[in-house]
N, C-alpha and C positions, 0 to 999 in steps of 0.2 A: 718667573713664577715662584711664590714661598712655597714652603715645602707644605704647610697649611692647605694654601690655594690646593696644590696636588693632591694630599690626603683626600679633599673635601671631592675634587674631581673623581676620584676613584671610589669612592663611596655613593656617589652617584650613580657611576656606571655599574658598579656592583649590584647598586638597587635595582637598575632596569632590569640588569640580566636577571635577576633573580623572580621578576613578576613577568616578565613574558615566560611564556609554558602552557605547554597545554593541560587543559582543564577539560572533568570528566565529571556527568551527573547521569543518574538514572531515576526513572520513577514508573510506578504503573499509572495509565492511563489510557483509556479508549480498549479497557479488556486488555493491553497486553503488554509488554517492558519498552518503553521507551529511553533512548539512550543518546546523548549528546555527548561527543567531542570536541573542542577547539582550539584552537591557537587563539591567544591573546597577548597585547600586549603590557597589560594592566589585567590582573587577578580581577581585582573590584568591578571593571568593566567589563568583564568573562564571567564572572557570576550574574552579574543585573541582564545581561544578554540571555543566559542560559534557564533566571526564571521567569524573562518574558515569553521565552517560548511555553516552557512548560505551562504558564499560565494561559497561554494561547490555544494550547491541546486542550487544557481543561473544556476549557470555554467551547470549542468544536464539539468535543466531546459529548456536555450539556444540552448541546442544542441538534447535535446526530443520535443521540443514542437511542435504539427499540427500547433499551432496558429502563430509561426512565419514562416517566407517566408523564411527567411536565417539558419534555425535549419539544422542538416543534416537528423533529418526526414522528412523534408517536400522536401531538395533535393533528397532524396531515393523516394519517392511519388509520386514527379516529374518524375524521371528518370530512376529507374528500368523494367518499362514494357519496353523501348527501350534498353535494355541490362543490364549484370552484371557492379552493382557499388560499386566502392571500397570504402569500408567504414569503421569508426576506429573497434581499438578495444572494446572498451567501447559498443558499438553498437552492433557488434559482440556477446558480450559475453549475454547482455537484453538479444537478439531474440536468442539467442541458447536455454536460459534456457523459454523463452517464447515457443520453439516450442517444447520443451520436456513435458511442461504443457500442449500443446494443445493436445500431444499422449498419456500422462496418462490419462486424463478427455477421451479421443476420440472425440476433438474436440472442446467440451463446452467451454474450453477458446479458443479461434481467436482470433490474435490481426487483422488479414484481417474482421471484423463485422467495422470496420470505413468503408468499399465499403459500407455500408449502411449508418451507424451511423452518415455517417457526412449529410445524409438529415434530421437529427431529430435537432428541434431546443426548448429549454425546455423552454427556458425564455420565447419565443415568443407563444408558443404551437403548433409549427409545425411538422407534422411529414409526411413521404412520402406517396405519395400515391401508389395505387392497382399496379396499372401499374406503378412506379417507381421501386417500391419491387419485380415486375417480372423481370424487367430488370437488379438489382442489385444482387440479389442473388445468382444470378452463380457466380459471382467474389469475394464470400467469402469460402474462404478455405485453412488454411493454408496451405496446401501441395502447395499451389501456389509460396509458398516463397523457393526460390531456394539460400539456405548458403552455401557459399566455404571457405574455411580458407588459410590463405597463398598466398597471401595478403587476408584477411578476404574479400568478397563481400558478396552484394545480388542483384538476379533479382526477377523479378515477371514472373509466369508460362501465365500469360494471361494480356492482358490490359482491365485497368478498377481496379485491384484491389489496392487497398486503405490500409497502417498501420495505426493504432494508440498506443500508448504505456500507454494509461491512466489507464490501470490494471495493468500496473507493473513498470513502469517506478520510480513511488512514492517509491516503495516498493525498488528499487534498492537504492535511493537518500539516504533514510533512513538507509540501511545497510552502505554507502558509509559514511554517516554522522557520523554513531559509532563508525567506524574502524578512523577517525580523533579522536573524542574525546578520543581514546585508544590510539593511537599517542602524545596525550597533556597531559598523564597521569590521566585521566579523569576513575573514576572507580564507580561511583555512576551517573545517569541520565536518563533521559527519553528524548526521540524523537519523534514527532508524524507528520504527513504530513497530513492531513484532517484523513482520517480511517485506516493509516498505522500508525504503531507505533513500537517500539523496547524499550526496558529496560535493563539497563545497569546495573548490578548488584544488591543493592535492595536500599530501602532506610535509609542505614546506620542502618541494625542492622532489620530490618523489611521490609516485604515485601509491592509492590503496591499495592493499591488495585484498581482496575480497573473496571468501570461499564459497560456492555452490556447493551446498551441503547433501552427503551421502542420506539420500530416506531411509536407510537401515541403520543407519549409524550417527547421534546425533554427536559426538565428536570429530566425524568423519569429514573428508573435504572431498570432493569428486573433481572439482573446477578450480585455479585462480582466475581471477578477474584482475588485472589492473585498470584502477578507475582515476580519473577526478570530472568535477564537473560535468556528474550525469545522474541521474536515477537509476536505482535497481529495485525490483519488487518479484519476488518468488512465492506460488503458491505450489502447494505441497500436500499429500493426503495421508501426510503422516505425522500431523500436529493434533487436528481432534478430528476423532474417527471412535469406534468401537468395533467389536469386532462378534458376529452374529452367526449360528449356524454356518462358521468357517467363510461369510460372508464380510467384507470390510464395509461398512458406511460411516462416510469421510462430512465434511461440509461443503465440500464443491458439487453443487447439484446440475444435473442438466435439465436447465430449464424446460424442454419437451417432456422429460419422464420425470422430474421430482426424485430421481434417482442419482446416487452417487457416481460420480465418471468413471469410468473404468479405461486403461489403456496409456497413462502417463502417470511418473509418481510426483517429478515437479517439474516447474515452470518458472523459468528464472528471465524477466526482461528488463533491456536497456533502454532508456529514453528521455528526454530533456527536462521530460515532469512527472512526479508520483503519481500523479492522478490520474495522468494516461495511461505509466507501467504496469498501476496496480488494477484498472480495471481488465487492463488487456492480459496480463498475467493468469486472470480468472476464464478472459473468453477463449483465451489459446489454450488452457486444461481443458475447455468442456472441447474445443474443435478436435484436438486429437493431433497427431505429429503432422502426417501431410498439410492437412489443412492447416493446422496452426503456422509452417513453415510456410506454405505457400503466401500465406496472410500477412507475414513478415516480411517478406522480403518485396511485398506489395507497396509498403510503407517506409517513406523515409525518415532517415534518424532513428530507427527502431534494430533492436537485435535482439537476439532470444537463444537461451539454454534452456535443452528439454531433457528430460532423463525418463525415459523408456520405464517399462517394467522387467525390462528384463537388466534393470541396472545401466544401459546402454548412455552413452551423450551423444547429443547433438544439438551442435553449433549452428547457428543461422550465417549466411558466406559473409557477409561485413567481422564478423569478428574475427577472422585469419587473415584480412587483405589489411595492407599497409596504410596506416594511418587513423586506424582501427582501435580500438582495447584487443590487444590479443588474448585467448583464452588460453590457459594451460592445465591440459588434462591430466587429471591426476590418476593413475592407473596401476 
């Protein structure tokens, strides 16, 4: 081999090594920081991966969001109590598995709690009054949402009642987001949508390790988690809340009272896909420790961290037995 041949060989390999690496993007999207990690082994092709996803959010985003007029939830919103509206399938397939969480929990997940939720305003510190909450409350209940498939529709069983998708909507984007990076040859990464999250393999040889975060402390770690190849999704009542007559009201409402839950500060679960973590992460805050544990370990492939108010953890029994993610308490 000339010394050429060689030079030119090692200039090569030089170049591989120097474009495999991983690559990191952020952007806001769906309200809240969205944040990609990955391994790649070509720059070029870690970037074209990283803005299809985000282009992908976008797009979920447009067509989930309350806050835009033209989303087609806000045209379902509009237009369901006056009859069945045809709607895609993407939309279809959310609210199917949303209303299957809301029969597992018995209710604790609603995405019908917006017929209230959208009188609560957090920035401003508004929240409904007496006599609002009497008026509202009968128009939450999922059984109000009447799905047909073929052409997919939905109406609403009463007028007055109200979607929102902000417990699961994320959780779906996130799955939607993987299943492209696994399209671009993408086998090492992380996804996270504010407290959704998904992990794509491990990283390279090791796994994540992932903090369950202290609600007093938002530097603070209370939990590791070593992960790959699962979902995590934590809801929390210490992200948007205000704070009232020495009163906290958070945005996890219990869907019978239109009131904020009292009795857990977060809710951290494991599961195969975002969309089940994140809607179940919402129904195990409103259930409360017992119930939520007991719900857990009803269900397989699921695991859960819950933090107490009185600061406390607890583990669901799969995450200490072998073979497990083991959890480690940080104390």
């Amino acid at each position: 081999m000339t010394r050429a041949v060689v030079w030119l060989l090692l200039l090569s390999l030089f170049s591989l090594g120097a474009q495999a690496q991983w690559l990191q993007r952020s952007a806001d999207i769906m309200g809240t920081r969205v944040v990609i990690q990955l391994w790649s082994e070509s720059v070029g092709a870690g970037e074209v991966a990283i803005e299809a996803v985000l282009e992908e959010l976008r797009r979920i985003d447009r067509a989930m969001s309350p806050f835009c007029p033209d989303s087609e939830l806000s045209r379902v919103n509009r237009q369901a109590a006056q009859g069945a509206v045809v709607i895609s399938d993407e939309l279809y397939g959310v609210l199917a598995r949303a209303q299957q969480i809301s029969e597992l929990s018995d209710g604790a997940f609603d995405i019908t709690f917006a017929s209230v939720g959208h009188r609560y305003d957090y920035r401003r510190g508004i929240r409904p009054s007496e006599q609002q909450l009497e008026q509202l409350l009968p128009m939450i209940d999922y059984r109000y949402l009447v799905l047909t498939p073929d052409p997919p529709r939905l109406a609403f069983a009463r007028p007055g009642v109200r979607i929102d998708l902000g417990g699961i909507a994320k959780g779906y984007a996130v799955d939607r987001g993987i299943a492209i990076l696994q399209q671009h040859g993408i086998e090492h990464a992380l996804l996270s949508a504010g407290g959704d999250s998904r992990f794509l393999g491990d990283r390279r040889g090791r796994p994540w390790r992932v903090g369950v975060r202290d609600p007093d402390d938002k530097a603070g770690i209370r939990a590791l988690l070593p992960l790959s190849n699962t979902a995590l999704s934590t809801s929390g009542n210490y992200e948007r809340f205000f704070i009232q007559d020495g009163e906290r009201y958070h945005h996890i409402l219990n869907p019978r009272s239109g009131r904020s839950v009292k009795g857990l500060r977060s809710v951290s679960v494991l599961g195969a896909e975002a969309i089940t973590t994140d809607a179940l992460s919402t129904a195990l805050f409103v259930l409360g420790r017992q119930a939520a544990m007991a719900l857990v370990e009803r269900l397989p492939g699921i695991e859960a961290v819950l933090v107490d108010t009185e600061g406390r953890l607890h583990f669901s029994s799969g995450l200490g037995q072998a073979g497990q993610s083991a959890a480690v308490a940080l104390d």
